[in-house]
C-alpha positions as CSV (number, residue, x, y, z in Angstrom):
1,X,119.2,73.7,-86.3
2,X,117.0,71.5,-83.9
3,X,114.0,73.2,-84.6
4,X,114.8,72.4,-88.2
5,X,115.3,68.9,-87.4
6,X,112.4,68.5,-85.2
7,X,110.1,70.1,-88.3
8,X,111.4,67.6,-91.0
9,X,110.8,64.7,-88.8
10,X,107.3,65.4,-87.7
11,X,106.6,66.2,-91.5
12,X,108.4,62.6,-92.3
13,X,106.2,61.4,-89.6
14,X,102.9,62.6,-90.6
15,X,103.5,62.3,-94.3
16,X,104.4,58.7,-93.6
17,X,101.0,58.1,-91.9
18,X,98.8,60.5,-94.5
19,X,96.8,58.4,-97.9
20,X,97.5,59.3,-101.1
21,X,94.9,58.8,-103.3
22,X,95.6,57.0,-106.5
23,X,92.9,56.3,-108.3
24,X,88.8,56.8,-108.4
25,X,86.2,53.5,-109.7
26,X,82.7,54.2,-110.7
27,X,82.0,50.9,-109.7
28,X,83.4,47.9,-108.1
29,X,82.5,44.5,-106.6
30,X,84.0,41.2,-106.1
31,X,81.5,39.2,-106.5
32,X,79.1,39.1,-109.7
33,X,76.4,41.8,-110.4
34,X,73.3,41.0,-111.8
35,X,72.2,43.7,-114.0
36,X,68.2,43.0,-114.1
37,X,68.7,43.7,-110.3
38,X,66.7,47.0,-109.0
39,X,69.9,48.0,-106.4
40,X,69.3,50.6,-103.4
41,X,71.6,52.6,-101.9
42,X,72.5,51.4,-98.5
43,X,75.5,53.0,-97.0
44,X,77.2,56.5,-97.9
45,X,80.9,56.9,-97.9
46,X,81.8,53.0,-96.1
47,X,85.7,52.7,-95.8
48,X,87.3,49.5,-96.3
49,X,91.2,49.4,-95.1
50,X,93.6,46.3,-96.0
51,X,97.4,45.9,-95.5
52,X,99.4,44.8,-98.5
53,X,101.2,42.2,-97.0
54,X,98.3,40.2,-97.9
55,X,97.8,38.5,-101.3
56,X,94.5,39.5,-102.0
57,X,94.4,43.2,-100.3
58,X,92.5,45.5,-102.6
59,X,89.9,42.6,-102.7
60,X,90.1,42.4,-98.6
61,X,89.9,46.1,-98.7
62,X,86.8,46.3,-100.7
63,X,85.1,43.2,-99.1
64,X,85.9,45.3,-95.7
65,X,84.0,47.7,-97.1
66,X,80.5,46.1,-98.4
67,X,80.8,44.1,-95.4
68,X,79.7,47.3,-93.6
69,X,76.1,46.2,-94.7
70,X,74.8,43.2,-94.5
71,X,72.6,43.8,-97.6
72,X,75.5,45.4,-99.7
73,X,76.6,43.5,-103.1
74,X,78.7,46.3,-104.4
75,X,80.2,49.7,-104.6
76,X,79.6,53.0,-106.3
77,X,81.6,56.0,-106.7
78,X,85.1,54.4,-104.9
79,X,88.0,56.3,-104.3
80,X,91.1,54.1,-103.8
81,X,94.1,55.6,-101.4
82,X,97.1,54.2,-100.4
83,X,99.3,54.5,-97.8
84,X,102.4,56.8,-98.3
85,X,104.5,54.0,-96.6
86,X,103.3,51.6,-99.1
87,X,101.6,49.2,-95.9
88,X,97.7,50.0,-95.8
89,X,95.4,50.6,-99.2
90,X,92.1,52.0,-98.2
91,X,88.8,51.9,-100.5
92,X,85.8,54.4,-99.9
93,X,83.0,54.7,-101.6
94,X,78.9,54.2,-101.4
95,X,77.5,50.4,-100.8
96,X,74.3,49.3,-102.9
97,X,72.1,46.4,-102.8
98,X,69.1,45.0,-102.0
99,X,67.7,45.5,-99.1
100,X,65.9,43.2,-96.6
101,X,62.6,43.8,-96.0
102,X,61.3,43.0,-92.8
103,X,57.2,43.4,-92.8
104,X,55.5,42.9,-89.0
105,X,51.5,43.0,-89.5
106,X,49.7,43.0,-86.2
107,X,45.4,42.1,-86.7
108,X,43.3,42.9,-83.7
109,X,39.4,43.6,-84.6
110,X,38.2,45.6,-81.6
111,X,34.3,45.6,-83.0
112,X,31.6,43.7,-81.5
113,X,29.9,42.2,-84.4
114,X,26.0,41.6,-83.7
115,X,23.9,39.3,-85.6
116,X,20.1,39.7,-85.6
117,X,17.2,38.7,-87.8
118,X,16.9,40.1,-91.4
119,X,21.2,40.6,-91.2
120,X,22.9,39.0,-95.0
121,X,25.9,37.0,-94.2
122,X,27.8,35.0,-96.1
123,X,29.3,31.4,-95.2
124,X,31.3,29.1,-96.8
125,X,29.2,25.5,-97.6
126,X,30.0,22.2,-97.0
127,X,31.8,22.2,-100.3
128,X,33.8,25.5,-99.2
129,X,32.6,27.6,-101.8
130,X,31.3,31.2,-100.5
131,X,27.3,31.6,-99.7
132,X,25.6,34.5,-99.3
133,X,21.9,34.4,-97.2
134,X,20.1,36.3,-94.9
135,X,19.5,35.8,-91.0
136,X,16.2,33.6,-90.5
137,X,16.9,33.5,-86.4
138,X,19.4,34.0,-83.9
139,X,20.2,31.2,-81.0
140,X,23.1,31.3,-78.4
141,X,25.5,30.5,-80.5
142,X,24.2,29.6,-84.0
143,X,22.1,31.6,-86.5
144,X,19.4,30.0,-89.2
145,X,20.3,31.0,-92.4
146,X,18.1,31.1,-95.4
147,X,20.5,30.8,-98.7
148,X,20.2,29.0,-101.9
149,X,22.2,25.8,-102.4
150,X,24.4,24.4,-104.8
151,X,21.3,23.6,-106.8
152,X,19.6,26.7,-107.3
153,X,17.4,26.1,-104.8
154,X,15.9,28.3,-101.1
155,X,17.0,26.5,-98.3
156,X,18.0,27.0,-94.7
157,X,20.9,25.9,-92.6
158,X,22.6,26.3,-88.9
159,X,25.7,27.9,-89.5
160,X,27.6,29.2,-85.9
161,X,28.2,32.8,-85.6
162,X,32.3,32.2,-85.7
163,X,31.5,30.9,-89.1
164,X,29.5,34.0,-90.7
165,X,30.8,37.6,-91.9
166,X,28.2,40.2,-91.4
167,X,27.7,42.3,-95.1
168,X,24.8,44.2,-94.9
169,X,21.5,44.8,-92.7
């Protein structure tokens, strides 16, 4: 008779504490969706648990949930469950959204860039359009240039090497 006993209680006990699932969402969200929005998947199978003491507990639960991910807007695929007690409601499901995109570019230029006589480069002008010219004579740190000007016309100018982009030989 006690083994009896002790049987229906642990099943009481662990029946009590089990989900039952009542219900399954394609989608849900508490918050609007925009639906020109290109979503990602974020997060498989988040879980979002609430107790029902609360006013709002399905939204807490599902809020729970997306709060998982920092990107997530929404959820996909959701299974509710609640509590065989009647306490806790749990949501699971996938998060979408729109993920953050975090780019780091590093530039380092490891070339020694020469500049000798007969070399093209281009420069911008005093009126910051792009010239191109060739390489008249090289000093310490300027180069002569022989371009045309704004007029059409051969001319030749100082330009420092910082200013000048090697294209061609």
């Amino acid at each position: 008779m006690k083994k009896i006993l002790i049987i229906l209680l642990a099943i009481v006990v662990f029946d009590s504490c089990a989900y039952r699932r009542i219900g399954q969402l394609t989608m849900i969200s508490t918050r609007n969706v925009d639906s020109k929005t290109d979503y990602k998947l974020i997060k498989k199978e988040a879980v979002g648990i609430a107790k029902l003491k609360h006013n709002d507990a399905f939204q807490e639960a599902v809020d729970d949930a997306v709060k998982q991910s920092p990107d997530g807007e929404f959820m996909k695929n959701v299974i509710v469950y609640l509590k065989r007690n009647g306490r806790k409601i749990k949501i699971e499901g996938d998060i979408w959204g729109v993920p953050s995109v975090t780019k780091q570019v590093e530039k380092s230029v490891n070339a020694k860039v020469v500049f000798k006589v007969g070399d093209k480069v281009t420069f911008k002008n005093s009126l910051g359009k792009i010239v191109e010219g060739k390489i008249l004579g090289v000093n310490t740190n300027t180069a002569i240039i022989e371009h045309k000007n704004s007029l059409g016309k051969t001319t030749k100018s100082e330009i420092k090497y910082e200013d000048m982009t090697k294209i061609g030989e």
